[in-house]
C-alpha positions in Angstrom: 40.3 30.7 -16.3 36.8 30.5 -14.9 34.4 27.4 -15.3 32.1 29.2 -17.4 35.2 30.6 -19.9 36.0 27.2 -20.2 33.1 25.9 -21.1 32.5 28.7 -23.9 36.2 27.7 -24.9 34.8 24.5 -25.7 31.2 24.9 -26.7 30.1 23.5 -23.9 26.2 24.6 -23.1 26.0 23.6 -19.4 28.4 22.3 -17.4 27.6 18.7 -16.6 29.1 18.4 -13.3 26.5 20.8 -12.0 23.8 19.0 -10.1 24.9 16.7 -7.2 21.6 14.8 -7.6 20.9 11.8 -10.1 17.7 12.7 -10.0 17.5 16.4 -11.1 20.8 15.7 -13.4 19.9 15.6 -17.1 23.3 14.7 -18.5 22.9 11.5 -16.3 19.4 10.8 -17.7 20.0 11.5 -20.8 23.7 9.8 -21.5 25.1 8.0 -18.8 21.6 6.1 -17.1 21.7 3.2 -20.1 25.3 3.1 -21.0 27.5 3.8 -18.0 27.6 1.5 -14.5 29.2 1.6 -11.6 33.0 -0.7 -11.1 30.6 -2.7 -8.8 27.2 -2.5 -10.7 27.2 -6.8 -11.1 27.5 -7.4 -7.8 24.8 -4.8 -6.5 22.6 -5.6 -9.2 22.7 -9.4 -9.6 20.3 -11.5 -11.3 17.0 -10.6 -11.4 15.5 -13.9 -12.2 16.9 -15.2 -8.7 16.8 -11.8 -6.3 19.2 -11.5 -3.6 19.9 -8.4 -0.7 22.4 -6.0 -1.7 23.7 -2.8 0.7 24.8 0.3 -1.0 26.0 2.8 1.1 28.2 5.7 0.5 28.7 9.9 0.9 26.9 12.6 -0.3 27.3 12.2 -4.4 28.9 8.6 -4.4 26.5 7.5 -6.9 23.6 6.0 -4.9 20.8 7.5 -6.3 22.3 7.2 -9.7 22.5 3.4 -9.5 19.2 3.3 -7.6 17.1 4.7 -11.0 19.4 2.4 -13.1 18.1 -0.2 -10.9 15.1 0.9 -11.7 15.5 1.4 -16.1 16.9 -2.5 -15.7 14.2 -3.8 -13.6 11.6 -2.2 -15.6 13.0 -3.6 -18.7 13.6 -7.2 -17.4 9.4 -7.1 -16.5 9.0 -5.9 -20.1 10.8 -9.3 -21.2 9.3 -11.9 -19.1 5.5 -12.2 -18.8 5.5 -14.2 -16.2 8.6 -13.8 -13.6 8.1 -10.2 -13.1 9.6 -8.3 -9.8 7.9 -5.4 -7.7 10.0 -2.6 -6.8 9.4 -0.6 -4.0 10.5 2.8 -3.3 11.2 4.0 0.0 13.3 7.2 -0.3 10.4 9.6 1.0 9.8 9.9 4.6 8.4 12.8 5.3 4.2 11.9 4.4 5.0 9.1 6.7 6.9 11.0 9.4 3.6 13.7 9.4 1.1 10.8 10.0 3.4 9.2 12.8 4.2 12.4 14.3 0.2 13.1 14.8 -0.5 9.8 16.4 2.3 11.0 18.9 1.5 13.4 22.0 1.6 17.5 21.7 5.0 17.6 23.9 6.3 14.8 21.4 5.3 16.5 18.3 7.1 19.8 18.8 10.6 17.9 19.5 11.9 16.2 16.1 14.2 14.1 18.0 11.3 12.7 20.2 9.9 11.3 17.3 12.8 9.6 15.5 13.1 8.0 18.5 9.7 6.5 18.9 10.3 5.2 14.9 10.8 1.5 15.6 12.0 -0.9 13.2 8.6 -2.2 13.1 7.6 1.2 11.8 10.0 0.6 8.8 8.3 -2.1 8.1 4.5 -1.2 8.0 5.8 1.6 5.9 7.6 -0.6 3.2 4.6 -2.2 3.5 2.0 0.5 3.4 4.1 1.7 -0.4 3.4 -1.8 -1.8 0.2 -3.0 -1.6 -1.0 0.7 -2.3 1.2 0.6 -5.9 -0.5 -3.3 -5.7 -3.6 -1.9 -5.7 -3.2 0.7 -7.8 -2.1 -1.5 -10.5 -4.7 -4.4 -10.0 -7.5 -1.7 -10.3 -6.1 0.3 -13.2 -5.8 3.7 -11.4 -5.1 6.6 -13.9 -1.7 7.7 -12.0 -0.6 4.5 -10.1 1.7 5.2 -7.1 5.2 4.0 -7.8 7.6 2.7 -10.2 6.2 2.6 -13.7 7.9 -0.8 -14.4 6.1 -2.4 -12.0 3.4 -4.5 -14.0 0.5 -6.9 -12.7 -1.0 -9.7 -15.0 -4.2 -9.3 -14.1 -4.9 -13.1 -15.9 -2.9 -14.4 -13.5 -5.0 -13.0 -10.5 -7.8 -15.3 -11.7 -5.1 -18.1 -10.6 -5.3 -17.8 -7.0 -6.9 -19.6 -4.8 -9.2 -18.5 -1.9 -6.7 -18.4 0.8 -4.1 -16.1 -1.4 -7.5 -13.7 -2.5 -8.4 -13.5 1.4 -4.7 -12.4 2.4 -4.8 -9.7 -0.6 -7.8 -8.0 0.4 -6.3 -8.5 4.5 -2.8 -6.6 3.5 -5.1 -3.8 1.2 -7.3 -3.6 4.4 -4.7 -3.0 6.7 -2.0 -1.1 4.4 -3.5 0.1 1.6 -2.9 4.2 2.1 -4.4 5.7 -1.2 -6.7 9.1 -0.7 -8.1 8.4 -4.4 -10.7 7.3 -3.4 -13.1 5.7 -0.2 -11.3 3.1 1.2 -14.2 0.8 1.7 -15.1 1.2 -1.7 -11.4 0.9 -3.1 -11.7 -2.2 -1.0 -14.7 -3.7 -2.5 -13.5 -2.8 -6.1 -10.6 -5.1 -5.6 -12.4 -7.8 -3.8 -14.5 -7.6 -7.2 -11.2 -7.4 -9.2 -10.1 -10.6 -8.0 -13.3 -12.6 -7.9 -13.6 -13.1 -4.3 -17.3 -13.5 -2.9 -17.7 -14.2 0.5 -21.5 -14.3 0.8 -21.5 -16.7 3.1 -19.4 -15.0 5.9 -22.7 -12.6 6.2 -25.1 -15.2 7.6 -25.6 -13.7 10.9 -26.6 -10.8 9.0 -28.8 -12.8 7.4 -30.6 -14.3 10.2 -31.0 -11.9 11.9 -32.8 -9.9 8.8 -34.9 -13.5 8.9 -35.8 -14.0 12.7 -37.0 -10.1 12.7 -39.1 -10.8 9.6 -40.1 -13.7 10.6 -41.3 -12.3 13.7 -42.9 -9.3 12.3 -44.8 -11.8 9.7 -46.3 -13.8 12.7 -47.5 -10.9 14.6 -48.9 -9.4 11.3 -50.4 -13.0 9.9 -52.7 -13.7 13.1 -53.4 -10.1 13.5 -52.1 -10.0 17.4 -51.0 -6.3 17.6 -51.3 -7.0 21.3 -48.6 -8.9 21.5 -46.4 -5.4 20.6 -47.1 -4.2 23.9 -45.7 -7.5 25.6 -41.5 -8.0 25.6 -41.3 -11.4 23.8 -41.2 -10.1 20.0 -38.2 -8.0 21.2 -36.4 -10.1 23.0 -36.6 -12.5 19.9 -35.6 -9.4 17.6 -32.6 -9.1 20.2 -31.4 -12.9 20.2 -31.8 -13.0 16.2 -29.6 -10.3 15.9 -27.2 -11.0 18.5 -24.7 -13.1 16.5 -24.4 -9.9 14.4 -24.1 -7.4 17.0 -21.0 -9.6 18.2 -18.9 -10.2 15.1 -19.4 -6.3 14.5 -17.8 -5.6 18.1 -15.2 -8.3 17.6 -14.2 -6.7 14.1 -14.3 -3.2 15.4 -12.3 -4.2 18.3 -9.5 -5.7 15.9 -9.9 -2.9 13.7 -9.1 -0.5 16.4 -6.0 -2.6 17.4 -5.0 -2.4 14.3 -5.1 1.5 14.0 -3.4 1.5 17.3 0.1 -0.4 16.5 -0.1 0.7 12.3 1.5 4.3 13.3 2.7 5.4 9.7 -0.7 5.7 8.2 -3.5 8.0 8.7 -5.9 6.5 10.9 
């Protein structure tokens, strides 16, 4: 008897050993996602109030995936029950976006050889990636994005932003600055929007803008005041506009500097 005759023989529609994947399995979703667990499911999933590291490993249809999205329904549904002790999943089963911005920061002879560049994938790679997923989905969920990246049970209380202090605000906006990978929108202006978000001001960090903005009018207001138009063709009013403007010209270099560094050891992101 074939496997569709028997299925007819038993009014079966579709045969529900059909798909290998968890994900693309609809019996799974459907039936067995809520009500049936793997022999091991306690151990791997623990208690979520007091996170610990788990390994899953396994063949080809062993039932990872499946207990990954379970993972996921039980997470989502602890964060729907406790408004303040929440966890933030990350998912990191896609490489391939990340492999096509590494693989371009690589040279031309390195780029045609798929080996060559899973061997210049570092640990440390891993890691800004992991990294990279977060604070975008962060982000995304502190600003209110339309489609946040992903799990959907991840939630942010946005009251409890408000809570942090100065130091905790500055190292946000320092991870979204150096991970956040969303294309939504400008990334300075995503930037700003959360800095905004989270009420942090830093007005005070832009003084050398400031004085320089001063010494030049300041400058300007002397010349113009006692009428000495002369003095424009002598090199003192620009040398002061220089010296004024100096402290500015430096933080900019320093910052750009680090910014560059930065770009250069963060490989998984598109620079």
């Amino acid at each position: 008897m074939r496997v569709q005759q028997f299925l007819e023989h038993h009014n079966i529609g579709t045969n529900p050993f059909a798909e290998e994947d968890a994900q693309s399995d609809p019996v799974f979703k459907e039936r067995c996602r809520d009500a049936t667990y793997h022999p091991v499911w306690d151990k791997v999933y623990g208690n979520p109030s007091d996170p610990s590291t788990s390994l899953v490993f396994g063949e080809k249809g062993s039932g990872k995936t499946a207990m990954r999205m379970q993972m996921d329904a039980r997470i989502a549904r602890y964060n729907s029950e406790n408004g303040h002790a929440k966890l933030f999943v990350i998912q990191y089963d896609d490489f391939n976006p990340l492999l096509d911005h590494f693989a371009d920061r690589l040279s031309v002879r390195k780029q045609r050889e798929p080996e060559k560049v899973l061997a210049e994938w570092k640990l440390w790679d891993h890691m800004d990636a992991i990294l990279s997923l977060g604070v975008t989905s962060l982000v995304d969920k502190i600003l209110g994005v339309t489609q946040p990246t992903g799990p959907t049970g991840n939630a942010v209380d946005i009251d409890r932003l408000k809570t942090l202090d100065r130091q905790q605000k500055r190292d946000l906006l320092l991870l979204a600055a150096c991970y956040d990978g969303s294309t939504a929108e400008n990334s300075y202006t995503r930037w700003k929007r959360l800095a905004r978000r989270i009420g942090y001001y830093s007005w005070w960090n832009t003084w050398d803008f400031w004085l320089g903005l001063a010494v030049t009018a300041a400058t300007a207001g002397v010349i113009i005041y006692n009428r000495k138009w002369e003095w424009l063709q002598t090199f003192w009013p620009y040398l002061i506009f220089i010296l004024g403007w100096i402290p500015c010209i430096a933080r900019w270099l320093k910052y750009q500097l680090e910014a560059r560094r930065i770009i250069n050891n963060v490989r998984v992101l598109k620079p």
